[in-house]
MMTF fields as JSON, N, C-alpha, C and O atoms, coordinates in Angstrom:
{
  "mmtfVersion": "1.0.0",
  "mmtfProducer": "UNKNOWN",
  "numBonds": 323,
  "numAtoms": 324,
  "numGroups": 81,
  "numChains": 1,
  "numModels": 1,
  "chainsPerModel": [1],
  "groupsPerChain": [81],
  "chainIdList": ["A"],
  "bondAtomList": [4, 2, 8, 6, 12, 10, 16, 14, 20, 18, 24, 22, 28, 26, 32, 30, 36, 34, 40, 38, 44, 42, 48, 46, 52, 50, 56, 54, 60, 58, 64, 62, 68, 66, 72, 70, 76, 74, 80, 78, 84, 82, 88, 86, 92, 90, 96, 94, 100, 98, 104, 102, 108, 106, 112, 110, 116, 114, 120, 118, 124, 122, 128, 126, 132, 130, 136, 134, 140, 138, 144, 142, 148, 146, 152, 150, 156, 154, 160, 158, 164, 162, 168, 166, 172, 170, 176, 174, 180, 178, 184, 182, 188, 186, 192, 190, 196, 194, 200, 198, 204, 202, 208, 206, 212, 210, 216, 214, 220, 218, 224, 222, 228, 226, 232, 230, 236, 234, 240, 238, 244, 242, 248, 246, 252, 250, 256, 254, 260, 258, 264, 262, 268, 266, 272, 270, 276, 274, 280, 278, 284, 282, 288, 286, 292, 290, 296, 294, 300, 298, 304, 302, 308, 306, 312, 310, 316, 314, 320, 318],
  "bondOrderList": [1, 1, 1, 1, 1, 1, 1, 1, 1, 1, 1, 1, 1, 1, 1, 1, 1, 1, 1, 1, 1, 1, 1, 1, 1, 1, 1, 1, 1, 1, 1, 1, 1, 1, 1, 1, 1, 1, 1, 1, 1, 1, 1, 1, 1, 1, 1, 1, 1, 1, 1, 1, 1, 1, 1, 1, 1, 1, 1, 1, 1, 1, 1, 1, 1, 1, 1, 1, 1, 1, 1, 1, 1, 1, 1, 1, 1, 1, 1, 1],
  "groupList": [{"groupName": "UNK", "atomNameList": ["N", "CA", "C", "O"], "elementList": ["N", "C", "C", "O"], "formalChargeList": [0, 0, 0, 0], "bondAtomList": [1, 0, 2, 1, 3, 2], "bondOrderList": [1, 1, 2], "singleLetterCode": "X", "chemCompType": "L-PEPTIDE LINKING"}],
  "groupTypeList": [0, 0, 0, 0, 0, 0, 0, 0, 0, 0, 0, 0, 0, 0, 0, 0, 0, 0, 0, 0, 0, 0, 0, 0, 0, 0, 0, 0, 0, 0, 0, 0, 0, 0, 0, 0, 0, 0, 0, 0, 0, 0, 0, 0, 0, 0, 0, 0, 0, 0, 0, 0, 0, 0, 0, 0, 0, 0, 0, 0, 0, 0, 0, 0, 0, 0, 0, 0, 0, 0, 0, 0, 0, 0, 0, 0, 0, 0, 0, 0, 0],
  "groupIdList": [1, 2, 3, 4, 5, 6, 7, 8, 9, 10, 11, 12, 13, 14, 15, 16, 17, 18, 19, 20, 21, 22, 23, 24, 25, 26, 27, 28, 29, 30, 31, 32, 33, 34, 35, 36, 37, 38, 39, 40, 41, 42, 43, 44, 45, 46, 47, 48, 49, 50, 51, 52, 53, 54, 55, 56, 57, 58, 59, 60, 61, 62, 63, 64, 65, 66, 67, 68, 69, 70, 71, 72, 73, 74, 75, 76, 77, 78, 79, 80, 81],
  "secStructList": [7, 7, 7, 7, 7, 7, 3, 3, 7, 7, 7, 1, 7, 2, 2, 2, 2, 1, 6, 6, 7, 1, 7, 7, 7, 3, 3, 7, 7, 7, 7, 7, 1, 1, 7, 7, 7, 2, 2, 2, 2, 2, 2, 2, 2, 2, 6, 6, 7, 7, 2, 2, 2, 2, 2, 2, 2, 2, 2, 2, 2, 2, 2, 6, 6, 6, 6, 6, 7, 7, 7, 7, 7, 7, 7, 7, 7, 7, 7, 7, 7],
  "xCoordList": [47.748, 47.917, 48.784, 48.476, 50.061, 50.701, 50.312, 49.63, 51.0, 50.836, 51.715, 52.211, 52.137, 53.444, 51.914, 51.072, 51.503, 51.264, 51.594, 52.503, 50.69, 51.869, 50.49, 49.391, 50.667, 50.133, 50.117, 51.122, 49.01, 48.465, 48.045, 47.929, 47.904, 47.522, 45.844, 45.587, 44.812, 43.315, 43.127, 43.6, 42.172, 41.797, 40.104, 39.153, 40.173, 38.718, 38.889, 39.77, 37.792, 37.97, 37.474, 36.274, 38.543, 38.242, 37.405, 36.987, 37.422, 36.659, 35.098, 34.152, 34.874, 33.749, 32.872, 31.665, 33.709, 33.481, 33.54, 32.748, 34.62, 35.507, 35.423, 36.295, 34.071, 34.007, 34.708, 34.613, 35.253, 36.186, 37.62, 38.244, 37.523, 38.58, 40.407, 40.81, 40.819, 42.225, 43.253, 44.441, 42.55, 43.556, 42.995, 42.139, 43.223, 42.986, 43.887, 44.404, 44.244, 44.531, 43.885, 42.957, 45.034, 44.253, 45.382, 46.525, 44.874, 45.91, 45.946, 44.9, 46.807, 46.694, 47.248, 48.202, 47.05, 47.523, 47.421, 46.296, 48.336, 48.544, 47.906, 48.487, 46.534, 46.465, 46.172, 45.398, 46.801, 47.288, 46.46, 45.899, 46.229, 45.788, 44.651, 44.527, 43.588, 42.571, 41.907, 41.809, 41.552, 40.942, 39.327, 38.197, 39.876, 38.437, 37.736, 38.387, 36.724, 35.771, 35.87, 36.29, 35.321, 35.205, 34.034, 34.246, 32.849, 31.973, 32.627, 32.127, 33.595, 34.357, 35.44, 35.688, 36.084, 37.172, 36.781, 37.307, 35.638, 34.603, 34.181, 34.24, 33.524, 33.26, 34.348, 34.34, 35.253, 36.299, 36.88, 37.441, 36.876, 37.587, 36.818, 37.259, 35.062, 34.364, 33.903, 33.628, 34.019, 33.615, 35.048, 35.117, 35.824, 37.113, 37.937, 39.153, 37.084, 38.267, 38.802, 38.736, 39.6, 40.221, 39.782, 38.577, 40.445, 39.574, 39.271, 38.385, 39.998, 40.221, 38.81, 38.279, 38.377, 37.102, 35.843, 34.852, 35.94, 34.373, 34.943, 34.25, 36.102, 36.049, 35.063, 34.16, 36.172, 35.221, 33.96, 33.17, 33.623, 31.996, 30.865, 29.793, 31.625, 31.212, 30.539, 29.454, 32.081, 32.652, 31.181, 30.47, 30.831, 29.853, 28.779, 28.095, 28.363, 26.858, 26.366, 25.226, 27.69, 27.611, 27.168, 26.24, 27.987, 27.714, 26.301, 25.901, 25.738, 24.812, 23.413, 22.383, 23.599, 22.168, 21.791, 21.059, 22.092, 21.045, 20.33, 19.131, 21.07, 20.651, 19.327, 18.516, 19.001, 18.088, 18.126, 17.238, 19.787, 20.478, 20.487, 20.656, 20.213, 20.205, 21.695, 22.566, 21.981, 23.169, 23.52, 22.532, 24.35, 24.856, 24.665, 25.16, 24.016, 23.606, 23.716, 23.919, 23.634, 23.851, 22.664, 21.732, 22.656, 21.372, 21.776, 22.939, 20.42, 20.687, 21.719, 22.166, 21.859, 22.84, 21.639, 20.779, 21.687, 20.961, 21.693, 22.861, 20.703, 21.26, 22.248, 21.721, 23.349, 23.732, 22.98, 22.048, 23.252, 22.072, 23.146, 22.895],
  "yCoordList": [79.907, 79.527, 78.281, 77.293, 78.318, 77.371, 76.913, 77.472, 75.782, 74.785, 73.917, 73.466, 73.453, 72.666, 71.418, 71.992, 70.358, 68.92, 67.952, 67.138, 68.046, 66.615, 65.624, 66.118, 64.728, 63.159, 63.618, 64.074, 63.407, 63.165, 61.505, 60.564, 61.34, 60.118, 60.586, 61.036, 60.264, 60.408, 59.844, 58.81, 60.879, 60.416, 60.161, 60.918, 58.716, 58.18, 56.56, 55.905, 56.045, 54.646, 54.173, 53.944, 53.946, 53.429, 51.901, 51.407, 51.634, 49.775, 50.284, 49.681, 51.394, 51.831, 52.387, 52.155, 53.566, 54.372, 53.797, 54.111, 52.926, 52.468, 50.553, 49.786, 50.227, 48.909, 48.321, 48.685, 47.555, 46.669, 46.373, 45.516, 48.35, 49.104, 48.239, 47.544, 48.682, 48.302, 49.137, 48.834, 50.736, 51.788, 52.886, 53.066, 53.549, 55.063, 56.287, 56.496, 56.936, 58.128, 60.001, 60.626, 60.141, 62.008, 62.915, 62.663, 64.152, 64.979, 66.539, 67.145, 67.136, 68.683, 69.986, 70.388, 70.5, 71.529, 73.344, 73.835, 74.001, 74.702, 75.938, 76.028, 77.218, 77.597, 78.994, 79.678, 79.448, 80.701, 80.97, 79.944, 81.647, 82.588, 82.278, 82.176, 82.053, 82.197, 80.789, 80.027, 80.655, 79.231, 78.575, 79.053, 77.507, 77.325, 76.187, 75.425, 76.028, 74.65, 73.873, 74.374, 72.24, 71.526, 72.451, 72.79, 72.875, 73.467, 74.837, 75.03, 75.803, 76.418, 76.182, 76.652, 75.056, 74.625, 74.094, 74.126, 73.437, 72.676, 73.475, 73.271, 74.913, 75.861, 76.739, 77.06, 76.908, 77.023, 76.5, 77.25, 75.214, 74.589, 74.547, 74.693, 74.216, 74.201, 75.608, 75.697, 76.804, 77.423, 78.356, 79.561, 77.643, 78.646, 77.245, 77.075, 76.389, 75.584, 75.837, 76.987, 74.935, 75.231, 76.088, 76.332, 76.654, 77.346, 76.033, 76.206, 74.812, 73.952, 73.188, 72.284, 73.456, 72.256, 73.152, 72.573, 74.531, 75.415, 74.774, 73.901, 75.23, 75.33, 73.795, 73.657, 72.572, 70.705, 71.231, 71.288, 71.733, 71.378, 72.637, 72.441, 73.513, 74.289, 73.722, 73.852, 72.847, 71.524, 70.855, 70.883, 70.269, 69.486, 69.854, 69.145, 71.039, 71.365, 71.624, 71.489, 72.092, 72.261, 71.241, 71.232, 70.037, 68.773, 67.797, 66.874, 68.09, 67.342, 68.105, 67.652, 69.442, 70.127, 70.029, 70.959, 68.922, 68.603, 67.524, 67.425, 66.548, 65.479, 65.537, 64.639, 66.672, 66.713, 66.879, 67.205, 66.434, 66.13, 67.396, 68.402, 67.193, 68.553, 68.927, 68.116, 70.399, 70.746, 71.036, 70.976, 71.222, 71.73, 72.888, 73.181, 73.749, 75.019, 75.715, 75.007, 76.53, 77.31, 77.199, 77.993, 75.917, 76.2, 77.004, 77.293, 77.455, 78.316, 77.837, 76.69, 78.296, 78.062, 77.77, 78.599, 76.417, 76.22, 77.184, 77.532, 77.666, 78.353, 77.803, 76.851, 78.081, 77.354, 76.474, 77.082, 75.491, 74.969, 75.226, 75.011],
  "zCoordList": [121.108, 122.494, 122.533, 121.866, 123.445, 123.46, 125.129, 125.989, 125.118, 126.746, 126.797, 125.765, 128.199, 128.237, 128.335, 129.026, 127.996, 128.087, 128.932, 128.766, 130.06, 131.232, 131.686, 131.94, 131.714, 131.608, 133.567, 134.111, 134.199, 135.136, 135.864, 135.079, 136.916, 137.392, 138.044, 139.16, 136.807, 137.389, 138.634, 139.106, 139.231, 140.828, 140.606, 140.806, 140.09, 140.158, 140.25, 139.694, 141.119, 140.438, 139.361, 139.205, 138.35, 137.411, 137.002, 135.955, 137.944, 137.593, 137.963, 137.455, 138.848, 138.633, 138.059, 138.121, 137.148, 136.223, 134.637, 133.748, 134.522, 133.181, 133.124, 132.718, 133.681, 133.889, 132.571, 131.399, 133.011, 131.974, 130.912, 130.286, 131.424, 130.596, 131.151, 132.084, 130.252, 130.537, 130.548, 130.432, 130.759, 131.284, 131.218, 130.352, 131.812, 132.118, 131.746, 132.843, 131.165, 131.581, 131.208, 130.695, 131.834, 131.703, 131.694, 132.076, 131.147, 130.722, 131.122, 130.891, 131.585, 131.896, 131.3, 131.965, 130.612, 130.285, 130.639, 130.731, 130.77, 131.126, 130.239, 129.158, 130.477, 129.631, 129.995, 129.324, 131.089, 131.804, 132.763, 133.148, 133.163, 134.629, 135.024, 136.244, 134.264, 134.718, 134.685, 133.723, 135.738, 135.646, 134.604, 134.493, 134.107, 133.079, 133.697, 134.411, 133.538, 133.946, 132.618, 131.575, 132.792, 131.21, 130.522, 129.358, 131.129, 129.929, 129.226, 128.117, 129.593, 129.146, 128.065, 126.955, 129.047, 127.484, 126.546, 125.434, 126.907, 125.536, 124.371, 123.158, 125.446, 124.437, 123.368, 122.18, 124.528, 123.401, 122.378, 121.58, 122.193, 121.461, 120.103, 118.963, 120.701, 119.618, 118.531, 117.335, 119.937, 118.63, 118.315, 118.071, 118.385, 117.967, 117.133, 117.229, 116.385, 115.809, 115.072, 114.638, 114.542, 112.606, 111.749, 111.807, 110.917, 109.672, 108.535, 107.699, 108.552, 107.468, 108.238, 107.593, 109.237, 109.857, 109.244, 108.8, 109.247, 108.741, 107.087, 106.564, 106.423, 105.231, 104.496, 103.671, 105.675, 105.053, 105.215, 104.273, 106.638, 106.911, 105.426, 104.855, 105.388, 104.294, 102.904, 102.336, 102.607, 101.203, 101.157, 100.152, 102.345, 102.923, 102.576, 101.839, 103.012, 102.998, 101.505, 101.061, 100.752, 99.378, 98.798, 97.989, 99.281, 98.231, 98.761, 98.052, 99.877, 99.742, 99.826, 100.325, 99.195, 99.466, 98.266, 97.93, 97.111, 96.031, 96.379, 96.117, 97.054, 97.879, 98.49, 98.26, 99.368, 100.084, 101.941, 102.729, 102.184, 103.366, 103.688, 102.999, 105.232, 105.834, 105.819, 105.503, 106.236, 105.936, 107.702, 108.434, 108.108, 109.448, 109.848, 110.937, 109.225, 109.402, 110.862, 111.848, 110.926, 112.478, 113.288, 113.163, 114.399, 115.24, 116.346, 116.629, 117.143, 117.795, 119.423, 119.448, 120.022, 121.373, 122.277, 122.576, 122.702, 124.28, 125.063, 124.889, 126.141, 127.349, 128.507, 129.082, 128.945, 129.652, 131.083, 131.611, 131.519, 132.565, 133.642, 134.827]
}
């Protein structure tokens, strides 16, 4: 999936939201037809990431399950609220 990337001017007040901050911004991308909400693109992103992010987190679970450290294992999906 490609997207053209364009820098937006957020419509919030920031000194309310971002007390103290020294800038704001936000970003839009274009990702065809159908409209997504944030809990949608969230979900997408997370469970469709990298193959090189399963392969580390894989690396991972390998190396510390002599340890005793829990591993990242697959919990189950809360229901959406």
């Amino acid at each position: 999936m490609t997207g053209q990337v364009r820098e937006v001017i957020p419509k919030v007040d920031t000194g309310a939201v971002l007390s103290g901050a020294q800038f704001a911004d936000a970003f839009s991308v274009e990702i065809g037809a159908a409209a997504v909400d944030a809990r949608e693109a969230c979900t997408r992103m997370v469970l469709n990431g990298p193959r090189w992010v399963s392969a580390l987190t894989r690396l991972r679970n390998i190396l510390v399950t002599p340890f005793g450290l829990k591993t990242s294992g697959k919990a189950p999906m809360r229901p959406a609220a």
